[in-house]
C-alpha positions as CSV (number, residue, x, y, z in Angstrom):
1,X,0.0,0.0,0.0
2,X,2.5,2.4,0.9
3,X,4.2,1.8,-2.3
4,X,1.6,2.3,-4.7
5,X,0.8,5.3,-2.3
6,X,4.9,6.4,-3.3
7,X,4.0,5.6,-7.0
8,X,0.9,7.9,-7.0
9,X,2.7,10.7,-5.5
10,X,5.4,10.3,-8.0
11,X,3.1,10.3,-11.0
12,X,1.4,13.1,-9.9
13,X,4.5,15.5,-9.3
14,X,6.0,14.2,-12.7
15,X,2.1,15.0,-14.2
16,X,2.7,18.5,-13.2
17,X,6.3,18.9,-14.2
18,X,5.0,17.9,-17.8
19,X,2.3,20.2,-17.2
20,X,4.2,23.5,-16.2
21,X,6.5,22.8,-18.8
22,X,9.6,22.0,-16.1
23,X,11.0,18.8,-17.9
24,X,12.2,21.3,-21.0
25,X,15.4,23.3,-20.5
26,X,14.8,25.4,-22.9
27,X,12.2,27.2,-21.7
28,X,14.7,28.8,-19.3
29,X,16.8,29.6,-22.4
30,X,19.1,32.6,-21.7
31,X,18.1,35.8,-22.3
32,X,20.5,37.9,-24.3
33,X,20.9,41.4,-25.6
34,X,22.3,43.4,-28.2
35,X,24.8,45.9,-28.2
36,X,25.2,47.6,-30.9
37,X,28.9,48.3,-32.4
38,X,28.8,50.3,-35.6
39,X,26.3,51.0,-38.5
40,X,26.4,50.9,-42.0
41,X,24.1,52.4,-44.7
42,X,21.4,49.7,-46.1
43,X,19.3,49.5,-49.8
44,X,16.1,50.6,-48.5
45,X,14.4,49.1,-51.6
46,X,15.8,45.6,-50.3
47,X,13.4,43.2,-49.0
48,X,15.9,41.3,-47.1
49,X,15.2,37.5,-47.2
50,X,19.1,36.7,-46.7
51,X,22.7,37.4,-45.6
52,X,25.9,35.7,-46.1
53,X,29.6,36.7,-46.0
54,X,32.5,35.1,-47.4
55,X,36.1,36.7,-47.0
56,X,35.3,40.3,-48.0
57,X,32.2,39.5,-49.9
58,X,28.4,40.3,-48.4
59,X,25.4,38.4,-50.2
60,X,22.1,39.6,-49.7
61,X,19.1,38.1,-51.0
62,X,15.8,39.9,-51.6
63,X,12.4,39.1,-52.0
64,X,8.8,40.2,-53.4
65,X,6.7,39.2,-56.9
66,X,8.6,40.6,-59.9
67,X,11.7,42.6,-57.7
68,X,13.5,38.9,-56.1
69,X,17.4,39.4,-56.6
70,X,20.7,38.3,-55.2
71,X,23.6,40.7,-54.9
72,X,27.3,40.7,-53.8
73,X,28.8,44.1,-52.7
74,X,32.5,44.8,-51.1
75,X,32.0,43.8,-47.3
76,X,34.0,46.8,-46.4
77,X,33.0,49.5,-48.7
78,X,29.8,48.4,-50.0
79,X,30.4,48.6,-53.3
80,X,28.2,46.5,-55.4
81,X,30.1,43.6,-57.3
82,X,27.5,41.5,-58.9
83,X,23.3,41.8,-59.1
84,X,21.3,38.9,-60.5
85,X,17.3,39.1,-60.6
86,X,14.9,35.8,-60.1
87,X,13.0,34.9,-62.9
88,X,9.7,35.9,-62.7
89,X,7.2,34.3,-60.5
90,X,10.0,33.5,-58.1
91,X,9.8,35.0,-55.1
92,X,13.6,35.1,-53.6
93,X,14.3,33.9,-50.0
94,X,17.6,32.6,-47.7
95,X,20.6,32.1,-49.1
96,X,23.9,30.3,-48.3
97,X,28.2,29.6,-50.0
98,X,28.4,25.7,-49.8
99,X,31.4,23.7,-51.8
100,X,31.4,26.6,-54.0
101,X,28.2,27.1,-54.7
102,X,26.0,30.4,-53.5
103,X,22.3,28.3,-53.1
104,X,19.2,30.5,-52.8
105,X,15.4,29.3,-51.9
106,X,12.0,29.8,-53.7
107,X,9.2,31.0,-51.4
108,X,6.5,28.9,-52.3
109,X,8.1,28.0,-55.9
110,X,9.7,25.0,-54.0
111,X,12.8,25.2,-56.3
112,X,16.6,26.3,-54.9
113,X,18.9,27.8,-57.3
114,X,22.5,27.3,-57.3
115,X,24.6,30.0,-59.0
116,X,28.3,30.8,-59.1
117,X,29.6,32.9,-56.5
118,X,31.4,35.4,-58.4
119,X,29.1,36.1,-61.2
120,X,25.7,35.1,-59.8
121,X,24.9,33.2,-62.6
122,X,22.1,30.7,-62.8
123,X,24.5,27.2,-62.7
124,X,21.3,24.9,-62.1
125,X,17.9,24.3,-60.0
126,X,16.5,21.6,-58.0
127,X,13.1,21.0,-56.6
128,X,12.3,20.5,-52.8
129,X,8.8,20.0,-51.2
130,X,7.1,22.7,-48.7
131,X,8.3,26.3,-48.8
132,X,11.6,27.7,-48.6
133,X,12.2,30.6,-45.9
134,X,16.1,30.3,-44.5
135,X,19.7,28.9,-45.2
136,X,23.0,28.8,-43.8
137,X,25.8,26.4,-44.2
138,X,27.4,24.1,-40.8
139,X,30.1,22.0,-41.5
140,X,29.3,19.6,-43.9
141,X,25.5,20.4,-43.9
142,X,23.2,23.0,-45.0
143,X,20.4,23.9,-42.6
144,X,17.1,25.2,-44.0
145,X,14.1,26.4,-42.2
146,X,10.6,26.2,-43.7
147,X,8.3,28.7,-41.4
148,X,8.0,26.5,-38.4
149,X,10.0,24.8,-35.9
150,X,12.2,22.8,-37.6
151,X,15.2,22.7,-39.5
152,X,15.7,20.5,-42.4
153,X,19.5,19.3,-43.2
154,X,20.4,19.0,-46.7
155,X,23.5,18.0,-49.1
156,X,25.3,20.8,-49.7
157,X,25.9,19.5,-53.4
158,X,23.0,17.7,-54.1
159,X,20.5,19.7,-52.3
160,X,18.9,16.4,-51.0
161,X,17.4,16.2,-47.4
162,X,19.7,14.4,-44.7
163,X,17.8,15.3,-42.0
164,X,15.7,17.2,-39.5
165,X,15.1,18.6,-36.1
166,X,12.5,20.4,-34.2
167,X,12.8,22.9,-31.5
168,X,12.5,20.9,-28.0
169,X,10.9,24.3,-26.8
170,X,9.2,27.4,-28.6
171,X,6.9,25.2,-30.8
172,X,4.9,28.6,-32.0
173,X,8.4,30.1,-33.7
174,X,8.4,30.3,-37.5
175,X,12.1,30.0,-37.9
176,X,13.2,32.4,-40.7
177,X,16.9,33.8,-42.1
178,X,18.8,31.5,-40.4
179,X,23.0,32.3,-39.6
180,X,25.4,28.9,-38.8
181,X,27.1,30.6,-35.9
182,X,31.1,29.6,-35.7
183,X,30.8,27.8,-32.3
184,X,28.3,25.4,-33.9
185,X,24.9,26.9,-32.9
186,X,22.4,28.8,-35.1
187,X,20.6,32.5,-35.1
188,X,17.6,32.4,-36.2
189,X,14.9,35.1,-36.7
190,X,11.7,34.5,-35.5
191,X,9.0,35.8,-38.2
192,X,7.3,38.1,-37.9
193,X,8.8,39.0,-34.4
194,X,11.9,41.1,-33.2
195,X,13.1,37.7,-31.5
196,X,16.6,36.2,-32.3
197,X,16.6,32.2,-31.8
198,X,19.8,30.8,-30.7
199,X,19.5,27.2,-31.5
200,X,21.6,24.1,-31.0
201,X,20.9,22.6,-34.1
202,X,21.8,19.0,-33.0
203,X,19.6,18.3,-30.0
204,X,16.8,21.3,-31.2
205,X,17.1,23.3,-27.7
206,X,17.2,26.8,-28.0
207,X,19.8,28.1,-25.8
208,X,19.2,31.8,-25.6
209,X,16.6,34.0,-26.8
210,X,17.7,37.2,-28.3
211,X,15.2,41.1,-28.3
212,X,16.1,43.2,-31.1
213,X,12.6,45.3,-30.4
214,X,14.8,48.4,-29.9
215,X,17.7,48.0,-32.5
216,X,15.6,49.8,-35.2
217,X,14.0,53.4,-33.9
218,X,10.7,54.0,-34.0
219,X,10.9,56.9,-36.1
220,X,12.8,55.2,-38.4
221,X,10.5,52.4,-38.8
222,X,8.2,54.1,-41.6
223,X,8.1,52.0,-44.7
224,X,10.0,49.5,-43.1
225,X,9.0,45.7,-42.5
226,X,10.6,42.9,-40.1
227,X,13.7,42.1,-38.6
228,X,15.5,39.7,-41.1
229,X,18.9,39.3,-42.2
230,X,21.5,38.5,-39.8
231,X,25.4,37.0,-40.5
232,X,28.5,36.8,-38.4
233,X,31.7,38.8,-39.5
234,X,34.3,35.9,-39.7
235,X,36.8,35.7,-37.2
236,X,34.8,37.2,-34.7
237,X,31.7,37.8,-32.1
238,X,30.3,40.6,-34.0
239,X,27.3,39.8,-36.1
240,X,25.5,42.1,-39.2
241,X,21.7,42.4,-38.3
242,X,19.2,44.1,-40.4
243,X,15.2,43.7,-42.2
244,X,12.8,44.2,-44.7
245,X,13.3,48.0,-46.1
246,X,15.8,49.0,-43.2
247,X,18.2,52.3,-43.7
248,X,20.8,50.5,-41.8
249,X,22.7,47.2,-41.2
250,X,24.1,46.9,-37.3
251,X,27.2,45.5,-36.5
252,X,26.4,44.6,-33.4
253,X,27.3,41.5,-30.3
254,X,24.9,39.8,-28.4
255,X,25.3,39.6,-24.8
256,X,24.4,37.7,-22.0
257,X,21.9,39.0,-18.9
258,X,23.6,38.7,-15.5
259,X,21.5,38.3,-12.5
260,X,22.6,42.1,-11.9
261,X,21.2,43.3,-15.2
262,X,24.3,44.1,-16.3
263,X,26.0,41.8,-19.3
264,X,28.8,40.2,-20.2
265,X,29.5,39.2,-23.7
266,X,29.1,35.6,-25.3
């Protein structure tokens, strides 16, 4: 009696651990914050779908029916190198440099085009299923996200899917541009929110949750749309972040929330 009266009890308390959400890590992910180093001018006509940089080149692709491009500009001076328009219907979204190839996503066209990265040209297309959204490249593995939770893994050659994981945690996120972080974990913007994901792409916990609500002013928000593009500067902890119709690119670090308020960097 007294041990089925031990088993009860223990049910019960592990019934409400499920309940309140206890047995999940993640939803105690860190809470981070931005501080902003620099600022540099951006195309106000660019709906940004996706950043990448490679040595001293910046790729950013851009969405919308009819006006879906990819371009590569001097990382340093911002000189534009190379412009290459979508086809029309396609509607442009993330894009990543894998085994030399830049690979950018369809919307809803379900098609990923590979081009070269020097000239942008068209080199081929494959077909995936579901819609495309964001890209980034880790290790030997791309890392797409599709508007929800999870992450798909794909061949960075083939394209072909190796893979997937959803978030243990934070199963309302539509996980959009996506960055492959050098210390293994991902950024990810959460659409249509000012929330930075930081995600350990092999287990699916997210590690730290990131508030970009005040990186933009609210007077220069006008015209603009959401938070999307972000890319770490190689060799360091300094990240570009910017959206949809922003004047301006941040350089900026995230940082971690002491119990004091104050923060120390990641």
């Amino acid at each position: 009696m007294e041990r089925n009266r031990r088993s009860l009890a223990v049910s019960v308390l592990v019934g409400v651990l499920l309940v309140s959400g206890c047995q999940d890590p993640d939803d105690r992910a860190t809470r981070m914050n931005i501080e902003v180093v620099g600022t540099r001018p951006h195309d106000r006509t660019a709906f940004t779908q996706g950043l990448e940089i490679a040595g001293d080149t910046l790729y950013e692709s851009t969405g919308l029916p009819v006006a879906s491009s990819v371009r590569a500009s001097n990382l340093t001076t911002g000189a534009v190198l190379a412009v290459a328009p979508l086809p029309v219907p396609y509607f442009g979204e993330g894009i990543t440099l894998a085994e030399g190839t830049l690979w950018q996503l369809t919307w809803k066209d379900q098609v990923a085009i590979a081009r070269d990265p020097n000239t942008l040209a068209e080199r081929g297309r494959v077909s995936y299923q579901g819609e495309g959204w964001g890209l980034c490249t880790r290790s030997d593995r791309l890392v797409m996200s599709d508007g929800t939770d999870q992450l798909t893994f794909r061949d960075p050659v083939t394209f072909a899917p190796t893979g997937s994981v959803r978030l243990t945690s934070h199963h309302t996120a539509r996980l959009n541009e996506l960055d492959c972080a050098a210390d293994g974990s991902i950024y990810a913007n959460d659409w249509p929110t000012d929330t930075i994901l930081r995600i350990d792409p092999d287990s699916g916990h997210v590690l730290a949750t990131i508030d970009a609500a005040d990186l933009l002013p609210a007077n220069a928000r006008v015209g603009t749309d959401v938070l999307n593009g972000i890319a770490q500067l190689p060799g360091t902890d300094r990240f570009l972040v910017t959206g949809k119709n922003w004047p301006t690119m941040f350089e900026v670090r995230f940082t971690a929330v002491t119990g004091s308020g104050s923060t120390e960097r990641e």
